[in-house]
C-alpha positions as CSV (number, residue, x, y, z in Angstrom):
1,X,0.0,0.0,0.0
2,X,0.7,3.7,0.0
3,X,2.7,5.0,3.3
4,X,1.1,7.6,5.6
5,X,1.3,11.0,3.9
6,X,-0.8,13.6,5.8
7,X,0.0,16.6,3.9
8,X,-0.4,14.1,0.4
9,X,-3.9,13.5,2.1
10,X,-5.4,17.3,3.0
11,X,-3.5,17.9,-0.9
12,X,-5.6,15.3,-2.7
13,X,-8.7,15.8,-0.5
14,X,-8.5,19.4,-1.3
15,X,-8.7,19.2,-4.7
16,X,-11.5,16.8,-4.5
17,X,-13.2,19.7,-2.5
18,X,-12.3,22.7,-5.2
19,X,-13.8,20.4,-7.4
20,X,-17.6,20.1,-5.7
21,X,-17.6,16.7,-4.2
22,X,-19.5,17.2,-1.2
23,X,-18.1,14.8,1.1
24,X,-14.2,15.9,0.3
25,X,-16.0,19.6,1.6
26,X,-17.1,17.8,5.1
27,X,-13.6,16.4,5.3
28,X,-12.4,19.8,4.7
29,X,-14.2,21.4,7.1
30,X,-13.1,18.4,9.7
31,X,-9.6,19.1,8.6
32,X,-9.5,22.5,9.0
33,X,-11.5,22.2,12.9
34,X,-8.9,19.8,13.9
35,X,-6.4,21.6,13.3
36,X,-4.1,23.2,15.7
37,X,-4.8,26.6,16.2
38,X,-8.2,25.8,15.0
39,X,-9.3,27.1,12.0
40,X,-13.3,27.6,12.2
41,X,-13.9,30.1,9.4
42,X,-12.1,27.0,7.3
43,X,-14.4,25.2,8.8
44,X,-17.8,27.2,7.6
45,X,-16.1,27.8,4.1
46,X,-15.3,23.9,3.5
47,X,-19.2,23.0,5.4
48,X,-21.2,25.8,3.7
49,X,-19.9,24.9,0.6
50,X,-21.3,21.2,1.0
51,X,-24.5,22.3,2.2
52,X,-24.8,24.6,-0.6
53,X,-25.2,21.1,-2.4
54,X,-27.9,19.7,0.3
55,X,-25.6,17.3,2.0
56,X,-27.4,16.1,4.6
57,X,-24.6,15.6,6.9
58,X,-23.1,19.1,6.1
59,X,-26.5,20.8,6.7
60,X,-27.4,18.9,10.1
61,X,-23.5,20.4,11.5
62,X,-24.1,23.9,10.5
63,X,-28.2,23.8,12.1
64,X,-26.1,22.1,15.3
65,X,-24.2,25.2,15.7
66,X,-26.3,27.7,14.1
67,X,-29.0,30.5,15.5
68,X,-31.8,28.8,16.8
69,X,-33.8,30.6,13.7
70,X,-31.3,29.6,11.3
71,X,-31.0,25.8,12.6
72,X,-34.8,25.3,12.0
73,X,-34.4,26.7,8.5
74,X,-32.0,24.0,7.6
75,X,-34.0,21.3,9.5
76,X,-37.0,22.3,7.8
77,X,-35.3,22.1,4.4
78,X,-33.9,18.5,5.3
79,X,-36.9,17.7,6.4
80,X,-38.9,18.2,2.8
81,X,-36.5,15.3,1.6
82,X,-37.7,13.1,4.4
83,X,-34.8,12.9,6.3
84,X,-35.7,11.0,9.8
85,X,-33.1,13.1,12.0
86,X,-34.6,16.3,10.7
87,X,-38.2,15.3,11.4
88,X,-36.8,14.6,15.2
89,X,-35.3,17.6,15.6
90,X,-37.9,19.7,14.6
91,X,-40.2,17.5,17.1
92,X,-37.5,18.6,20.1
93,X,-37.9,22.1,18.9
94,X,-41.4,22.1,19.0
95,X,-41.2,20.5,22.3
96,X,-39.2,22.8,24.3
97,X,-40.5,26.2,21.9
98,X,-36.4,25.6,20.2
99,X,-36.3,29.2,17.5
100,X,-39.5,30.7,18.5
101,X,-41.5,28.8,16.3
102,X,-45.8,28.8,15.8
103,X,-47.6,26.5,18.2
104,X,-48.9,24.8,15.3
105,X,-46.5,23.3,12.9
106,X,-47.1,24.2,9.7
């Protein structure tokens, strides 16, 4: 096999990012949080950039650290695809009045 080359990794992994694969972008934006000082507006660029392309995965970490107003946006979004953890989270947010939403859901 091939021997361990980090910076061979983040080079190949990055170009698989510029080039709009959507999981390379999450890898990216794990990269860059990992780093060492951490690098969070790397982080937003590399996960905006997948969600921008409604990955799932990318869209449920930015609601998971986003405004309360803005999380709900993405859930609700995810949730018109029928993704099962969306529908849940919007049920919590219901629950406990999570981004000042209507009483009713809509």
């Amino acid at each position: 096999g091939l021997p361990v080359d980090p910076a061979a990794a983040v080079h190949w992994l990055q170009l698989s990012a510029q080039g709009g694969y959507s999981e390379a972008q999450r890898d990216m934006a794990l990269h860059e949080w990992r780093k060492r000082p951490r690098n969070e507006s790397g982080y937003d660029f590399w996960l905006r950039r997948a969600a921008k392309q409604r990955d799932s995965a990318a869209m449920h970490r930015l609601a998971q650290t986003a405004e309360p107003r803005d999380a709900v946006k993405l859930w609700r979004e995810l949730v018109k695809s029928g993704d099962a953890e969306a529908q849940f989270q919007l049920g919590r947010c219901y629950a406990s009045g999570y981004g000042n939403l209507p009483l009713k859901p809509s």
